[in-house]
C-alpha positions as CSV (number, residue, x, y, z in Angstrom):
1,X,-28.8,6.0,50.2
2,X,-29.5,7.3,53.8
3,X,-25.6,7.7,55.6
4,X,-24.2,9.6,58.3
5,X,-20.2,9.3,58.7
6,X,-19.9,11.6,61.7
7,X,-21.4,10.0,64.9
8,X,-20.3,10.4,68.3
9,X,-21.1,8.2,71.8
10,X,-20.4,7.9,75.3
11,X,-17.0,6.9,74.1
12,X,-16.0,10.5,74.0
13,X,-18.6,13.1,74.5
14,X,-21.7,11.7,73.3
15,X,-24.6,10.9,74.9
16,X,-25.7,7.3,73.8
17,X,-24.2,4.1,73.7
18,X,-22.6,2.8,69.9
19,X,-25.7,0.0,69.6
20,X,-28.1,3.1,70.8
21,X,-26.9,4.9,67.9
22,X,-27.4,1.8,65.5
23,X,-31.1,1.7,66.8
24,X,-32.0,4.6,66.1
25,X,-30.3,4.8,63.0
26,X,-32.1,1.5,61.7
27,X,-35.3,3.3,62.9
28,X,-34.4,6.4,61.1
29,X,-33.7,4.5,58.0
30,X,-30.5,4.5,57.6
31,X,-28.4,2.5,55.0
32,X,-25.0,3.2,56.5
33,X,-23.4,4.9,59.7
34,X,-20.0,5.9,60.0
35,X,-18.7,5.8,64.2
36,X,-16.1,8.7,64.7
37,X,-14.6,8.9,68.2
38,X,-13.1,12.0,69.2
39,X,-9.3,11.3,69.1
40,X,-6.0,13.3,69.4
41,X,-3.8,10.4,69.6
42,X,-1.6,9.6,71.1
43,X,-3.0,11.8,73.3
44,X,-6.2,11.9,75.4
45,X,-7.9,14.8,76.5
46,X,-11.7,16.2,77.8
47,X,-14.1,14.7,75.7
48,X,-11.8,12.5,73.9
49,X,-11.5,9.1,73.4
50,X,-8.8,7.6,76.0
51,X,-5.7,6.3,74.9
52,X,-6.3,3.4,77.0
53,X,-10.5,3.0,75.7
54,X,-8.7,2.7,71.8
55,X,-8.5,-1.2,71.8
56,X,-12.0,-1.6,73.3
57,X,-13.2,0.9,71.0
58,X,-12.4,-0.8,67.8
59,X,-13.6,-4.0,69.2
60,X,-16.9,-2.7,70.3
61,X,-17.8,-0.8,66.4
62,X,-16.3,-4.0,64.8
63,X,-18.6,-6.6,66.6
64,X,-21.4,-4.5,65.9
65,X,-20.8,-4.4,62.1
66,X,-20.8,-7.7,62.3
67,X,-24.1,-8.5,64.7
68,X,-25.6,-5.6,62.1
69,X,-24.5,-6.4,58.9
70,X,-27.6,-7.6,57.7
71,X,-29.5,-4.4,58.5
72,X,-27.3,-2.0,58.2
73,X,-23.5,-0.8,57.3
74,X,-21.3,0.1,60.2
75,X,-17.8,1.7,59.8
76,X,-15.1,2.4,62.3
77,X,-13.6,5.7,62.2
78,X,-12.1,8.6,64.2
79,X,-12.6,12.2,64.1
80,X,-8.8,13.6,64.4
81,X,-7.9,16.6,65.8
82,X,-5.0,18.5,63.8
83,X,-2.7,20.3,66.6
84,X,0.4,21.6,64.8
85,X,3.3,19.5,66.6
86,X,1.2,17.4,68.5
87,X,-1.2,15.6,66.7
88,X,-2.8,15.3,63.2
89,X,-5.5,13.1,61.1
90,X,-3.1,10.9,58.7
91,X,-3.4,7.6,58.1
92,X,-0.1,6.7,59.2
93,X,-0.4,7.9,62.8
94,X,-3.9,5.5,63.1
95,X,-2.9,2.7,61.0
96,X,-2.6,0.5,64.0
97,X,-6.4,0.5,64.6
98,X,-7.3,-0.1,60.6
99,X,-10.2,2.5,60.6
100,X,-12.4,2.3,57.3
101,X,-11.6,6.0,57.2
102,X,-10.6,9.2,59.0
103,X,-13.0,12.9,59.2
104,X,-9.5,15.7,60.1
105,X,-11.3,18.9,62.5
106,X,-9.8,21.8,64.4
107,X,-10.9,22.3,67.5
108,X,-8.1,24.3,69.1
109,X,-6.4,27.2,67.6
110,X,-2.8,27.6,68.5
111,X,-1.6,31.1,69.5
112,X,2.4,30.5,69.2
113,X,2.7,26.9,71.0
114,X,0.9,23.9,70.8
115,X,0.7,24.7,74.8
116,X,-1.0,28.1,74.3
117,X,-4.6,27.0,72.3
118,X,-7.6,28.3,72.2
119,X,-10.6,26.1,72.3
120,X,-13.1,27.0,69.5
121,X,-16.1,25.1,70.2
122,X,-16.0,24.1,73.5
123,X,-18.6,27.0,75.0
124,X,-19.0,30.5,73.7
125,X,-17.0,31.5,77.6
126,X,-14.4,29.7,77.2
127,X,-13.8,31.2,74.1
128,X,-14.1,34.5,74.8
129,X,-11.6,33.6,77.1
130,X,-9.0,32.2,74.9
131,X,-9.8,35.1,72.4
132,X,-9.0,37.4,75.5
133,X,-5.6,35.8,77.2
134,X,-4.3,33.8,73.8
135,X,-5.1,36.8,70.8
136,X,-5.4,40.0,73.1
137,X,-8.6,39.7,71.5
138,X,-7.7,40.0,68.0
139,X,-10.4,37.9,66.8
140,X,-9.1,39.0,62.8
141,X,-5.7,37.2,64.2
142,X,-7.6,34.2,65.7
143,X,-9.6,33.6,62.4
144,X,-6.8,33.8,60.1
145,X,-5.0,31.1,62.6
146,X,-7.4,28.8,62.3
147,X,-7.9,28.9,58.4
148,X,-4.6,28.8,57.7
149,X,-4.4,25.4,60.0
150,X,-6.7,24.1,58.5
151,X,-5.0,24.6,55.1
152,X,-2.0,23.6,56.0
153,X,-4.1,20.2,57.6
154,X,-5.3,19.8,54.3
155,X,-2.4,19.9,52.1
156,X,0.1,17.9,54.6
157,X,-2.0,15.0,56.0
158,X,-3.8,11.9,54.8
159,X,-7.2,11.3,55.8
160,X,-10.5,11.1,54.2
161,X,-13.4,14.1,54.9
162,X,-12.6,17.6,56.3
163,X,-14.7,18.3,59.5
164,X,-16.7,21.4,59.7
165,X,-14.7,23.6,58.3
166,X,-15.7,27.1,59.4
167,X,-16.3,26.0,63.4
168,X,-15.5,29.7,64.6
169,X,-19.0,30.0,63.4
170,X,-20.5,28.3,65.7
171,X,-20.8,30.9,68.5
172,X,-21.0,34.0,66.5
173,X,-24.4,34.1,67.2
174,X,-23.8,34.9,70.8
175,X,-20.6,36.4,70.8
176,X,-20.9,39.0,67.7
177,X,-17.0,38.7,67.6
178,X,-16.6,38.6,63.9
179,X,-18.1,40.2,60.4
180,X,-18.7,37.2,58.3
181,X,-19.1,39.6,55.0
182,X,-15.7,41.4,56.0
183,X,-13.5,41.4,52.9
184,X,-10.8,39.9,54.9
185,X,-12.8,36.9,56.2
186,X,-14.3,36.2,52.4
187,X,-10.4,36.4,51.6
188,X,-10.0,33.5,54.2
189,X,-12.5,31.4,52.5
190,X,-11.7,31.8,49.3
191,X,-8.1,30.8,50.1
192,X,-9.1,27.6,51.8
193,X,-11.6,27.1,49.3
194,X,-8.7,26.7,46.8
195,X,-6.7,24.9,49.2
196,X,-9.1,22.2,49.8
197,X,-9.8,21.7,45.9
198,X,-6.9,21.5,45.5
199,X,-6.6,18.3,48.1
200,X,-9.2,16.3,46.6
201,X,-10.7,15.8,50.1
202,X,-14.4,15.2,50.8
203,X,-16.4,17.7,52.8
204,X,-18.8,17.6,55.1
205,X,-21.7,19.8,55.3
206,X,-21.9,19.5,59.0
207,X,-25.6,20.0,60.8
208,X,-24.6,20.0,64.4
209,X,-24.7,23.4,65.3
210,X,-28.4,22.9,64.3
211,X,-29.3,20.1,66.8
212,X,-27.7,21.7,69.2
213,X,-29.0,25.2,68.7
214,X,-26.1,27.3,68.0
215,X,-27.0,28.0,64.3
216,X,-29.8,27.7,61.7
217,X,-27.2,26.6,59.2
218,X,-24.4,23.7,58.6
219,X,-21.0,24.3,58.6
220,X,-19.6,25.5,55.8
221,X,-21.7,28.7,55.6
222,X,-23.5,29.1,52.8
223,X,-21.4,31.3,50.7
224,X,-18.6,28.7,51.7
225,X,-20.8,26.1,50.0
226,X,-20.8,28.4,46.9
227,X,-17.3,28.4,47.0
228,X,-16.6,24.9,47.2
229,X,-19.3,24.2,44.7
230,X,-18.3,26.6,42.0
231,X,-14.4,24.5,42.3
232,X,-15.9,21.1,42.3
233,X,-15.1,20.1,46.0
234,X,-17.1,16.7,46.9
235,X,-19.9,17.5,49.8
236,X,-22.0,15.1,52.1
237,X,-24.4,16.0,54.4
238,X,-23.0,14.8,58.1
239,X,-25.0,15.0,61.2
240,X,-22.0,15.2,63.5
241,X,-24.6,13.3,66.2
242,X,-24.0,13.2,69.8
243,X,-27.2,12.0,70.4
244,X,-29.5,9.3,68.8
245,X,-32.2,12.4,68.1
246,X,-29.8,14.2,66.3
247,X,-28.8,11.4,64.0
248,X,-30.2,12.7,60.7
249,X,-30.9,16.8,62.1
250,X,-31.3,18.5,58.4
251,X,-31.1,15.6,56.3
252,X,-34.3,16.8,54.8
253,X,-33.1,20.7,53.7
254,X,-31.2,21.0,49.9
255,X,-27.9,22.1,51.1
256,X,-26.1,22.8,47.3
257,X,-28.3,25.0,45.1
């Protein structure tokens, strides 16, 4: 079976309409895709879905499951920021919208307040930035901050599939701000490795960083895989689409040796 459940439209920051998407994914083959607005709510935010777009949002993935459903399967979900104090992907919080399921990311790093955040994939300036004015550009600090949110996402929140999991990756590339084969960084995965066997959450091997040409690898890394693999974590391959070419980007590489 041919499924993506991380797709993103103009509704937040992609760039194609929801019935774009289920074109192309029809042409593409696909046996299921899985809708997953950007969403920190109650809150809104740049590149988000709005708090006010929520009700239109539902309506518009629901009617086309049902104009689709003989061609394809189409499921309503968000993408759900965790922001210690502010926001988080559990069930509870986005019950009143019924989503088939939730994916729980990090996109912001906390330094000390919810109102002091570094964004981590945003561009690679912006987060030289935040590394600069937010860590004193400690980027060992910043790290361990993000991994240990995600933990604690992981082991206090209910939702479905953990979002790209090592997205301080994604700009490495450029910036050269971390060692990924520092002992202390393995440490880091290792540890959240645990933490999210220990969960029983699904997650995604993320190709996005790929269609948009930041890395020639998903997120996790591949020693992450390993990791994940050797404790029995559940992976599926995610496109994390913002566009209707990017759809299924590295659907055809063996990502699990």
């Amino acid at each position: 079976m041919k499924a993506n459940y991380h797709t993103h439209t103009s509704f937040c920051d992609g760039k194609n309409t929801p019935e774009e998407m289920v074109a192309a994914a029809i042409q593409k083959g696909f046996d299921t895709l899985g809708f997953t607005a950007h969403a920190m709510y109650p809150f809104g935010g740049e590149g988000y879905l709005s708090t006010a777009r929520y009700g239109e949002y539902v309506q518009t993935i629901r009617a086309l499951a049902e104009t689709y459903k003989d061609r394809i399967k189409i499921l309503l979900g968000f993408e759900a920021d965790y922001i210690p104090g502010r926001t988080a992907p559990d069930r509870a919080r986005y019950a009143p919208f019924k989503p088939d399921y939730l994916i729980g990311s990090i996109h912001f790093v906390c330094a000390g307040s919810p109102d002091r955040q570094v964004a981590v994939d945003y561009s690679p300036e912006r987060l030289a930035a935040g590394l600069r004015d937010c860590f004193g550009g400690d980027a060992k600090a910043f790290l361990q901050s993000y991994f240990a949110a995600l933990r604690e996402m992981v082991s206090h929140h209910e939702f479905d599939i953990v979002g790209h999991p090592d997205l301080p990756r994604k700009f490495n590339g450029k910036l050269r701000y971390f060692d990924e084969a520092a002992p202390w960084y393995r440490d880091e995965l290792v540890r959240t490795a645990d933490a999210l066997a220990a969960s029983g959450k699904t997650v995604e091997i993320n190709t996005g960083a790929i269609s948009r040409g930041w890395l020639d690898d998903a997120y996790p890394s591949k020693e992450f895989r390993r990791l994940l693999a050797e404790r029995g974590v559940r992976m599926i391959v995610n496109s994390d689409a913002h566009f209707v070419d990017g759809l299924d980007c590295g659907f055809d590489r063996r990502w699990v040796d």
